[in-house]
C-alpha positions as CSV (number, residue, x, y, z in Angstrom):
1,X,105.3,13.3,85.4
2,X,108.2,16.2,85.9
3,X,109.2,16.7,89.4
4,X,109.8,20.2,90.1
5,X,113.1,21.4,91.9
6,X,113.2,23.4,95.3
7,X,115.0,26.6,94.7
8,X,118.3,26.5,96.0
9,X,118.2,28.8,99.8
10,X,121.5,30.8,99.4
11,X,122.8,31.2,102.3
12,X,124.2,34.8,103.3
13,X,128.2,34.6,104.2
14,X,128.9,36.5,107.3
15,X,132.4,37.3,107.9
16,X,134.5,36.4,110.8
17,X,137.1,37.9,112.6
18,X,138.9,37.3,115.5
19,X,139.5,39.6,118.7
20,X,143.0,40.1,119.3
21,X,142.9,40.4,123.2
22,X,140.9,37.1,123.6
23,X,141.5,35.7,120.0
24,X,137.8,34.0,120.2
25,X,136.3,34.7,117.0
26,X,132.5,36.4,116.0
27,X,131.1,37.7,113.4
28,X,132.7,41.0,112.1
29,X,129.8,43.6,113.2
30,X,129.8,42.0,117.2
31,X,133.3,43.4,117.2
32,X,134.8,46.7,117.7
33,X,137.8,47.8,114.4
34,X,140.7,49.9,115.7
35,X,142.7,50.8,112.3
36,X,145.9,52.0,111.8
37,X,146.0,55.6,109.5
38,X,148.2,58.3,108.6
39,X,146.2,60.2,111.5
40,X,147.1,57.4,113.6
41,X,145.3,54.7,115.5
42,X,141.7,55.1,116.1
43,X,138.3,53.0,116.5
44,X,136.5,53.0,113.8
45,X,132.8,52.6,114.4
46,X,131.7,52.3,110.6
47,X,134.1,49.5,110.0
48,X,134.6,51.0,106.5
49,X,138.0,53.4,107.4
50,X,141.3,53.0,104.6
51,X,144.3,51.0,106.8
52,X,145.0,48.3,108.3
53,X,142.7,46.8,110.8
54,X,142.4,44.6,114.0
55,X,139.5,43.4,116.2
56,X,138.8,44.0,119.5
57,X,135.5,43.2,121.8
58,X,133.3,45.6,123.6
59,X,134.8,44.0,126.5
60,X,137.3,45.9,128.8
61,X,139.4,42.7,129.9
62,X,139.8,42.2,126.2
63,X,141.0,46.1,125.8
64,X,143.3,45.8,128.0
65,X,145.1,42.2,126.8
66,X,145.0,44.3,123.6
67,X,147.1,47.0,124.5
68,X,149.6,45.2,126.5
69,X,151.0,44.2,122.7
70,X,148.9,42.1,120.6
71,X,147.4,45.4,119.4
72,X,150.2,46.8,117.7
73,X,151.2,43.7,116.8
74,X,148.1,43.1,114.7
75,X,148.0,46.4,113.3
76,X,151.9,46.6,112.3
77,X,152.6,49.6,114.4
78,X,154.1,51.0,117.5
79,X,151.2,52.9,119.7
80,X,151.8,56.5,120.2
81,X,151.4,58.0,123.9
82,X,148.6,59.9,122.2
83,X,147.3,56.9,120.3
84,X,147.2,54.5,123.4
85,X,145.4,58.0,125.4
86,X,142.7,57.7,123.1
87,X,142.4,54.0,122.8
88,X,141.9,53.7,127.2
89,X,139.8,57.1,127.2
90,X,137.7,54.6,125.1
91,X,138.1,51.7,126.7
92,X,137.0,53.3,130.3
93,X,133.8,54.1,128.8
94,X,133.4,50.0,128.2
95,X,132.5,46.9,130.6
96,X,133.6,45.3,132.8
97,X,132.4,41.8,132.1
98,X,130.5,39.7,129.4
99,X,127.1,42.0,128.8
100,X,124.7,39.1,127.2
101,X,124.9,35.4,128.6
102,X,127.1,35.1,131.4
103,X,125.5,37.5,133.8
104,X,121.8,36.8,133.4
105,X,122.1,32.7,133.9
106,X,122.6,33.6,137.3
């Protein structure tokens, strides 16, 4: 008698990347890209813009740990005036504190 093999589950790869405010690292998609282009520094919401990178959470305490330094750092670049503008007009619009499991244990 032949015993049959179970297929082999494959299981999908999900990249990591690591927030440069709080450096605790999630998945890629839970995290918000800034990227460095010739335009400058912007968020990138698809993920998918040409230049270099960094990682941030939808968190404002992590926002603002992020443009104290390690920011710029990460992304190889001195922030602009006009650049960091546009980074806090966008981090104003964010929380204040964790939004999933740390609010509703209470």
């Amino acid at each position: 008698m032949k015993v049959k093999k179970k297929p082999v589950q494959r299981v999908k790869h999900i990249p990591q990347r690591t927030c440069v405010g709080c450096r605790e690292v999630l998945p890629k998609r839970r995290m918000l890209r800034i990227v460095r282009t010739a335009e400058g520094v912007r968020v990138d919401p698809t993920g998918k813009l040409a230049g270099r990178g960094a990682y941030l959470h939808d968190r404002r305490e992590c926002w603002v740990r992020g443009l104290r330094g390690a920011l710029a750092n990460a992304l190889k670049a001195e922030l602009t005036a006009e650049d960091r503008g546009q980074l806090e007009s966008f981090m104003n619009t964010l929380p204040h504190h964790l939004p999933d499991d740390a609010e509703t244990d209470k």
